[in-house]
DSSP file (Angstrom, degrees, kcal/mol; ACC not computed):
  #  RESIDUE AA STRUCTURE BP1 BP2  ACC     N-H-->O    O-->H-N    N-H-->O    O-->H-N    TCO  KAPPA ALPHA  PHI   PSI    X-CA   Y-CA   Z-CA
    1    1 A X    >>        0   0    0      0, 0.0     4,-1.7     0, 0.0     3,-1.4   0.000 360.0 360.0 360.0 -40.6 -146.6  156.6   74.3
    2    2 A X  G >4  +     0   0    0      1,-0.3     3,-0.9     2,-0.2     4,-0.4   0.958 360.0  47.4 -75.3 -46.7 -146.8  160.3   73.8
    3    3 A X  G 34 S+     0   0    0      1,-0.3     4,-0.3     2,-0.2    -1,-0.3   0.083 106.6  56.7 -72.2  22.9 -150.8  160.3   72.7
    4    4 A X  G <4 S+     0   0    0     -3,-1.4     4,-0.4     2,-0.1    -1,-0.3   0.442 107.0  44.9-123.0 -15.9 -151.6  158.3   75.3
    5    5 A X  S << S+     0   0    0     -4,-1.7    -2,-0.2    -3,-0.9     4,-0.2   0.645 110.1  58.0 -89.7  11.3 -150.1  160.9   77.8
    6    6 A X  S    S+     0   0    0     -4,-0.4     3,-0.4     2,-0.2    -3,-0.2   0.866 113.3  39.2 -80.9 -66.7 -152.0  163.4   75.6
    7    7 A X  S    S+     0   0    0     -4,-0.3    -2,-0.2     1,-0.2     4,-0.1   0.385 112.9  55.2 -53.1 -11.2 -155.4  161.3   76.5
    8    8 A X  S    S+     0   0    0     -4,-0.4    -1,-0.2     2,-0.1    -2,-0.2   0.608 121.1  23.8-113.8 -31.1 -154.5  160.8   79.7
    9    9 A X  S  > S+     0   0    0     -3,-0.4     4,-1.5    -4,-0.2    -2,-0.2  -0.104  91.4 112.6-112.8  33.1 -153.9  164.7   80.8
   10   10 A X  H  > S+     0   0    0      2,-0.2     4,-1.7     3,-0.2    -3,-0.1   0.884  73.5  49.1 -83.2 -50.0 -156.4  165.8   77.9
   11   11 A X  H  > S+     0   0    0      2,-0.2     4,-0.7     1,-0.2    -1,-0.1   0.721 115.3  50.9 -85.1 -10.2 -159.4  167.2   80.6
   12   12 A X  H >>>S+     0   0    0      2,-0.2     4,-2.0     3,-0.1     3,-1.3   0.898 110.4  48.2 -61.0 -55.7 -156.2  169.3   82.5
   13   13 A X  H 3<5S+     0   0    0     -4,-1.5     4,-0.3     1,-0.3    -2,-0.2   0.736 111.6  45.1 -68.7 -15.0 -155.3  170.6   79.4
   14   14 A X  H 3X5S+     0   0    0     -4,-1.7     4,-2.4     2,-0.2    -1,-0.3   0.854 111.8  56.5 -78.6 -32.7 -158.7  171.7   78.3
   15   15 A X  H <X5S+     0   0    0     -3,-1.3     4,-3.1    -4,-0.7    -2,-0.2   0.765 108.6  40.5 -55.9 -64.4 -159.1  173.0   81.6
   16   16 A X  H  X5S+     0   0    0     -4,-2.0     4,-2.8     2,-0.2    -1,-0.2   0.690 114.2  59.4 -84.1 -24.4 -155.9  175.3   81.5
   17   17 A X  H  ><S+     0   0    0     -5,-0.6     4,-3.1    -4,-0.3    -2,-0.2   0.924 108.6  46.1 -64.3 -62.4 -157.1  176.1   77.5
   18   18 A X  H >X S+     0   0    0     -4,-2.4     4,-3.4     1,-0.2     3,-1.0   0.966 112.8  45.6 -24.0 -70.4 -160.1  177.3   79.1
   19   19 A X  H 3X S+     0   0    0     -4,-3.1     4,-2.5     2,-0.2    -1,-0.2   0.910 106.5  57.5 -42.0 -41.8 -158.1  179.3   81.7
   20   20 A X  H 3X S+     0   0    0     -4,-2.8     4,-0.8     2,-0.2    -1,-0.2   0.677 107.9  51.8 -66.3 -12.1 -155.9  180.6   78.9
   21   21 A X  H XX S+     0   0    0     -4,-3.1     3,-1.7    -3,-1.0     4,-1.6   0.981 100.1  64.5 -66.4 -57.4 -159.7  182.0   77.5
   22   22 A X  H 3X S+     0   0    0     -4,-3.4     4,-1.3     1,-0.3    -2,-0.2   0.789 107.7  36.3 -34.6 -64.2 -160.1  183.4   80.6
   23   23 A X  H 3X S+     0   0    0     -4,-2.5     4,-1.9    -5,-0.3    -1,-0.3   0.677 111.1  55.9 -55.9 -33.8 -157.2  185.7   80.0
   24   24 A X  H <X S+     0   0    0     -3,-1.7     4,-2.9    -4,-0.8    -1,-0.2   0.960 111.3  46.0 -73.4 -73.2 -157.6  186.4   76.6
   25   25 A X  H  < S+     0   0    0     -4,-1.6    -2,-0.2     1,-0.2    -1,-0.2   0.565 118.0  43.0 -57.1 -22.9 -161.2  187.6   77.4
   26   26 A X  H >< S+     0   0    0     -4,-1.3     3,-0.8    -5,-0.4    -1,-0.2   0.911 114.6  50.6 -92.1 -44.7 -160.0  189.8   80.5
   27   27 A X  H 3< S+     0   0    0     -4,-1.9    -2,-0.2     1,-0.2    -3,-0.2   0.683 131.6  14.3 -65.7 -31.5 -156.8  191.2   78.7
   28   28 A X  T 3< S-     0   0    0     -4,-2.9     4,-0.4    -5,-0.1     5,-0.3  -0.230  79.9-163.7-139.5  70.1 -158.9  192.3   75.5
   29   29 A X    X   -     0   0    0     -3,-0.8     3,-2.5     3,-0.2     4,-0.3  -0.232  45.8 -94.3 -40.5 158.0 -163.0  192.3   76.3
   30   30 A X  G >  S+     0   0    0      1,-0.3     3,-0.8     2,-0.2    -1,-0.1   0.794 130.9  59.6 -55.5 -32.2 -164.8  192.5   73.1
   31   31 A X  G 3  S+     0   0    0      1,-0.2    -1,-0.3     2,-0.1    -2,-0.1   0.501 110.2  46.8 -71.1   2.9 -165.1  196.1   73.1
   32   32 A X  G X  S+     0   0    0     -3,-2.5     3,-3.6    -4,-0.4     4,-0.5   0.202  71.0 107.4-109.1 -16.1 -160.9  196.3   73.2
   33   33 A X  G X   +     0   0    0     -3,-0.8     3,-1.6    -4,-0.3     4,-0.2   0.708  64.4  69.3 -69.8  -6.8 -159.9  193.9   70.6
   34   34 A X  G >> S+     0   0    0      1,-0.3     4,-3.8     2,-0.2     3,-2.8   0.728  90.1  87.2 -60.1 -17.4 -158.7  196.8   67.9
   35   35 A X  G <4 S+     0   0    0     -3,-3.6    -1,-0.3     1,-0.4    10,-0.2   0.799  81.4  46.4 -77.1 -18.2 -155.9  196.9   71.1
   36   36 A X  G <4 S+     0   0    0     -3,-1.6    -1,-0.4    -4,-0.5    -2,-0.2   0.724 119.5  41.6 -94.2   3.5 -153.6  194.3   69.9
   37   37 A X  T <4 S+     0   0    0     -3,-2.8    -2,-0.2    -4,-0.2     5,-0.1   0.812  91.5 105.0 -97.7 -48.1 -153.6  195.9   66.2
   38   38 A X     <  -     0   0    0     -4,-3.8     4,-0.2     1,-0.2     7,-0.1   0.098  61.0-160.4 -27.3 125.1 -153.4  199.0   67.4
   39   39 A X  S >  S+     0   0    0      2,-0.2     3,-1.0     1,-0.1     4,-0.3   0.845  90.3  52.9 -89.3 -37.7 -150.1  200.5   67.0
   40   40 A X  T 3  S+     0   0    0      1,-0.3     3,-0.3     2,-0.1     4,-0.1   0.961 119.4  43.0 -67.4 -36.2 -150.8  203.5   70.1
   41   41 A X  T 3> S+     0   0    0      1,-0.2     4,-2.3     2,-0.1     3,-0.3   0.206  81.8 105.6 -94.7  13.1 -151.7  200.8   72.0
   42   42 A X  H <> S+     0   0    0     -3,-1.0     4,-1.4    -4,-0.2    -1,-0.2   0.856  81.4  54.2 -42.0 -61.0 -148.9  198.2   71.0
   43   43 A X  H  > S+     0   0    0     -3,-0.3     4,-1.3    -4,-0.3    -1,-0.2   0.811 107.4  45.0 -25.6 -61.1 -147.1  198.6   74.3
   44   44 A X  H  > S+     0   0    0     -3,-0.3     4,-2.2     2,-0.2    -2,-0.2   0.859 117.1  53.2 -80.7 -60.9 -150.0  197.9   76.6
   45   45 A X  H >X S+     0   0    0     -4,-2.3     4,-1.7   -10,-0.2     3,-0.9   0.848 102.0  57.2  -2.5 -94.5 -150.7  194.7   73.9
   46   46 A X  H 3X S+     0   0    0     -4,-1.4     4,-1.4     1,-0.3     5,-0.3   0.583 105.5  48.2 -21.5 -62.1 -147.5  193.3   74.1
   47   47 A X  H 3X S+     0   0    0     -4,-1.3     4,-1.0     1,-0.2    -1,-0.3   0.829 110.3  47.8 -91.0 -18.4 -147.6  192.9   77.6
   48   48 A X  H <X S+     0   0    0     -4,-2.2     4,-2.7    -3,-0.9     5,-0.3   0.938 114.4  51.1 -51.7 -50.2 -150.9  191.3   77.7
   49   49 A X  H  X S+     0   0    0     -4,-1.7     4,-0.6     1,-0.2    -2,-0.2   0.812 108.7  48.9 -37.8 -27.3 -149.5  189.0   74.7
   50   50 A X  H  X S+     0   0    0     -4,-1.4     4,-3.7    -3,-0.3    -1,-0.2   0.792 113.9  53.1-101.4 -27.1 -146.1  188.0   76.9
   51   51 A X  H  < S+     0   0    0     -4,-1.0    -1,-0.2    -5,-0.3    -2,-0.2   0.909 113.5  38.8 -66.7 -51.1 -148.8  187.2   79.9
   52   52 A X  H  X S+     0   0    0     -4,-2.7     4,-0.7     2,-0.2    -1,-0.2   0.456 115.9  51.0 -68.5 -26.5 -150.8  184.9   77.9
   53   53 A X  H  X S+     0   0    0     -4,-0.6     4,-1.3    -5,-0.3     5,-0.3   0.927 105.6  58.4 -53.4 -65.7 -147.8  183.3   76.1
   54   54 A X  H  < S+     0   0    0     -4,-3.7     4,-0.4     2,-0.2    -2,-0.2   0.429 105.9  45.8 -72.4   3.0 -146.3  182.8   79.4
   55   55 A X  H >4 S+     0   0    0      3,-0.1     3,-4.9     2,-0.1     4,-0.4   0.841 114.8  48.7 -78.5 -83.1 -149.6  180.5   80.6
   56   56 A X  H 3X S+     0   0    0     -4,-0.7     4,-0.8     1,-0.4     5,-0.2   0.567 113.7  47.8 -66.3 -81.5 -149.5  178.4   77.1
   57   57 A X  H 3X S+     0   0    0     -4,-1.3     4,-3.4     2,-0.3    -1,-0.4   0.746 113.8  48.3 -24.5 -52.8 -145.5  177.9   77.8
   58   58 A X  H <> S+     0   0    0     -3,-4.9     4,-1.8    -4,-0.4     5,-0.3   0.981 114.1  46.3 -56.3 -69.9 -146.5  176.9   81.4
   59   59 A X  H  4 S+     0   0    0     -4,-0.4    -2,-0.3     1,-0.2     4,-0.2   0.641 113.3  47.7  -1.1 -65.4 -149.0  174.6   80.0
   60   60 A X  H ><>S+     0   0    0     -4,-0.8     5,-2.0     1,-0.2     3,-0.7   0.922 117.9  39.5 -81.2 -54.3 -146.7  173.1   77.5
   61   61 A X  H ><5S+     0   0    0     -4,-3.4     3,-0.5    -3,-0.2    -1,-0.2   0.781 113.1  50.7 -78.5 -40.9 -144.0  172.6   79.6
   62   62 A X  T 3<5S+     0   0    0     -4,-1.8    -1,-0.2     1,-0.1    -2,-0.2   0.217 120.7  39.6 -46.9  -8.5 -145.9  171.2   83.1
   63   63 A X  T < 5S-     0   0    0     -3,-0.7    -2,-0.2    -5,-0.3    -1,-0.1   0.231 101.5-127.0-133.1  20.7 -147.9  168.6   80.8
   64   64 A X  T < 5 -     0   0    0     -3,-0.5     2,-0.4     1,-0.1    -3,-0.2   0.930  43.6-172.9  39.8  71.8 -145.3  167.7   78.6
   65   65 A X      < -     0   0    0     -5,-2.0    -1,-0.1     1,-0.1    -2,-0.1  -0.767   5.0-168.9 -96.3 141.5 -148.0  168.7   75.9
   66   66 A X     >  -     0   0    0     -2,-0.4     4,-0.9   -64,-0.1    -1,-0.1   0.326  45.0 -56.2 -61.4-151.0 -146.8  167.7   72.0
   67   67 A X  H  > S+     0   0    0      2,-0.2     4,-1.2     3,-0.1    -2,-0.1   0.531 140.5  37.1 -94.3 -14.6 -147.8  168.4   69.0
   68   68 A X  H  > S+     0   0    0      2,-0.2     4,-0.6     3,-0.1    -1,-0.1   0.584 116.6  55.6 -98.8  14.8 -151.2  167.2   69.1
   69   69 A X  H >> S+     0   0    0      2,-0.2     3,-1.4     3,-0.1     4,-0.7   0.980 110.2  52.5 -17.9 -90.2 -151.4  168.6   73.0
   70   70 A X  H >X S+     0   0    0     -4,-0.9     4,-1.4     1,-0.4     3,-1.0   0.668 109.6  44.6 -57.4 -59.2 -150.4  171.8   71.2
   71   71 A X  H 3X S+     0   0    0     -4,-1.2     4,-2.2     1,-0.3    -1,-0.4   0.881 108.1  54.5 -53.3 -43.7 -153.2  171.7   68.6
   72   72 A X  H <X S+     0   0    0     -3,-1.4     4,-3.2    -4,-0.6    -1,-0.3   0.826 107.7  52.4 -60.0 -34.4 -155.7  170.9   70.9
   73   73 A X  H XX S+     0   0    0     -3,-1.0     4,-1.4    -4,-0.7     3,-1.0   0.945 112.4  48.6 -36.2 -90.3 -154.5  174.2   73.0
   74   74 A X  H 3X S+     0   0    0     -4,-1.4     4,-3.5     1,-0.3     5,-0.5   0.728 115.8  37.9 -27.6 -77.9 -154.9  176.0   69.8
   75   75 A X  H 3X>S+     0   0    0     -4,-2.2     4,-3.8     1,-0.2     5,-0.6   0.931 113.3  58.8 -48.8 -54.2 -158.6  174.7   68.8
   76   76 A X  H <X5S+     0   0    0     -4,-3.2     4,-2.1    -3,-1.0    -1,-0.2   0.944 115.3  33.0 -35.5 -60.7 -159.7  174.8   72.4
   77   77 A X  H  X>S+     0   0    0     -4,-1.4     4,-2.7     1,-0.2     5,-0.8   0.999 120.7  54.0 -59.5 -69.9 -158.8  178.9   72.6
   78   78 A X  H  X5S+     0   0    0     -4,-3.5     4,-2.5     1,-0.3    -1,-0.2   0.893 113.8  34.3 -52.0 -43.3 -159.8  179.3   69.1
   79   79 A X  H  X5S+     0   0    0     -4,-3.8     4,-3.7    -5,-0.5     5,-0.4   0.934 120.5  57.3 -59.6 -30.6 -163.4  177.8   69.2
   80   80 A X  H  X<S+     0   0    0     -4,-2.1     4,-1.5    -5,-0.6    -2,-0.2   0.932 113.5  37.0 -75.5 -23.2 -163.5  179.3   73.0
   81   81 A X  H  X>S+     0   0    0     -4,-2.7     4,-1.8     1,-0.2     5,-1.2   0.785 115.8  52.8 -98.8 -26.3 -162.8  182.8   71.7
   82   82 A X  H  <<S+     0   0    0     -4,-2.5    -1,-0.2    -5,-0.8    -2,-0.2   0.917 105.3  54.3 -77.5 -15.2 -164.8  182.4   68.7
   83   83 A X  H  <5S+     0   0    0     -4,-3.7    -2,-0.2    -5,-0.2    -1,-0.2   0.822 109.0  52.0 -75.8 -29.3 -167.9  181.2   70.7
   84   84 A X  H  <5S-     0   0    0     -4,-1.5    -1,-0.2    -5,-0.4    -2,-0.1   0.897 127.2 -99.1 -73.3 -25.9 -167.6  184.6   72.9
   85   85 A X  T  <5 +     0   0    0     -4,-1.8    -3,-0.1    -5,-0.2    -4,-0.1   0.281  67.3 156.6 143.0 -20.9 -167.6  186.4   70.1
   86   86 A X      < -     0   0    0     -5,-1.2    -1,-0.0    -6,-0.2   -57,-0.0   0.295  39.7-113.5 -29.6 144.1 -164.4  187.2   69.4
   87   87 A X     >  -     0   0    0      1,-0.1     4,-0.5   -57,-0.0    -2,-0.1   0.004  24.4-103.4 -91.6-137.5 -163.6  188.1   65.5
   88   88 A X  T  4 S+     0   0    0      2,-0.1    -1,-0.1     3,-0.1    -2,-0.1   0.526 114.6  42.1-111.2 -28.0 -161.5  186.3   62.9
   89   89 A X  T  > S+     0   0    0      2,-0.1     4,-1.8     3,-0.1     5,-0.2   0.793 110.1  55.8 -90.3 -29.8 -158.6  188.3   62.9
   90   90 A X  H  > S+     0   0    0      2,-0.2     4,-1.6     3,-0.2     3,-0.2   0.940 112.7  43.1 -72.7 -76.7 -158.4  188.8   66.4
   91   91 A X  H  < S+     0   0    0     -4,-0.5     4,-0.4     1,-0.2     5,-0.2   0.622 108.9  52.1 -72.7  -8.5 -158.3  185.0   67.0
   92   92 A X  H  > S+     0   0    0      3,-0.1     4,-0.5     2,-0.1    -1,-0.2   0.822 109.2  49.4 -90.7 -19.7 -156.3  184.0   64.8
   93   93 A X  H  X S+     0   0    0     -4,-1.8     4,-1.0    -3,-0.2    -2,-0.2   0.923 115.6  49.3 -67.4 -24.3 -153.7  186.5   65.8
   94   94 A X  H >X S+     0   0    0     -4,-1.6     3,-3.4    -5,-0.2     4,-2.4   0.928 110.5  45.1 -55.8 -89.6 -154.3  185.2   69.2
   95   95 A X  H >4 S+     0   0    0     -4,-0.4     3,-1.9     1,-0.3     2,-0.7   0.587 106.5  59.6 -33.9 -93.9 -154.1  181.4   68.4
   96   96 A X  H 3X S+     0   0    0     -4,-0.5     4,-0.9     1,-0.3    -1,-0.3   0.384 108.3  49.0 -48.7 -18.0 -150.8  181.8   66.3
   97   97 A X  H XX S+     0   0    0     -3,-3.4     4,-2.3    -4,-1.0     3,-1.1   0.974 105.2  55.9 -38.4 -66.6 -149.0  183.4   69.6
   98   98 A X  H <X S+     0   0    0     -4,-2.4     4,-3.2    -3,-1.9     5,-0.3   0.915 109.1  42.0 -45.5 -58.8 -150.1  180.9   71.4
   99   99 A X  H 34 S+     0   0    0     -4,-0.5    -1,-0.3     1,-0.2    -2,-0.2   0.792 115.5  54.9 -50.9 -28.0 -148.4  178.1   69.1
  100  100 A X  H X< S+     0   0    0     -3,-1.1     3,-0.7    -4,-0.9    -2,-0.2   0.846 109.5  44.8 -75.2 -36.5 -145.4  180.5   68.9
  101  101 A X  H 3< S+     0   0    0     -4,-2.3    -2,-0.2     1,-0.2    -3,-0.1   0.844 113.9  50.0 -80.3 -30.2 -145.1  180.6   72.7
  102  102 A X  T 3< S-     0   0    0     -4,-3.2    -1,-0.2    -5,-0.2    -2,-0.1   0.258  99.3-156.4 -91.4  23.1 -145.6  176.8   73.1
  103  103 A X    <         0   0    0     -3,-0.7   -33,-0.1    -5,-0.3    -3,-0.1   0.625 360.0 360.0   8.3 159.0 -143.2  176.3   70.8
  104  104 A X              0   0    0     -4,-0.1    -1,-0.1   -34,-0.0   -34,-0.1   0.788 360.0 360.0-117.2 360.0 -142.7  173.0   68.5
């Protein structure tokens, strides 16, 4: 039952992964990304991070998403941020937020 409401709200939830690129990509453009390791810039981070959590959370919780929901978040963001350009530490620190905010 649960993977078939996972297939059945699958092109919203890619939809809102997308969106959650959106943010990602406005909140650290490629020429920013040192900003969420940065420690002078930890503040200013942080509150992009809690912004970007708090779509995934919406997500999770407005589409009843699981645990393969939740992965598919994850891979969506991660491929989307690695196709912009994004690096390898930088999206995975990303992605593992995200899975921490959507809790499991």
């Amino acid at each position: 039952m649960i993977m078939l409401s996972f297939l059945r709200n699958r092109s919203v939830i890619a939809r809102q992964a997308e969106n959650i690129v959106g943010l990602v990509c406005e909140s650290f453009p490629l020429s920013e990304q040192r900003r969420l390791t940065d420690p002078r810039l930890k503040k200013q981070a942080a509150t992009a991070v809690r912004k970007i959590a708090r779509a995934a959370r919406t997500l999770a919780q407005e589409h009843h998403v699981g645990m393969v929901g939740k992965a598919y978040v994850a891979n969506k963001v991660q491929w989307g941020l690695i196709e912009r350009g994004y690096g390898k530490d930088f999206v995975e620190s990303v992605t593992t937020s995200l899975v921490v905010s959507m809790g499991s």
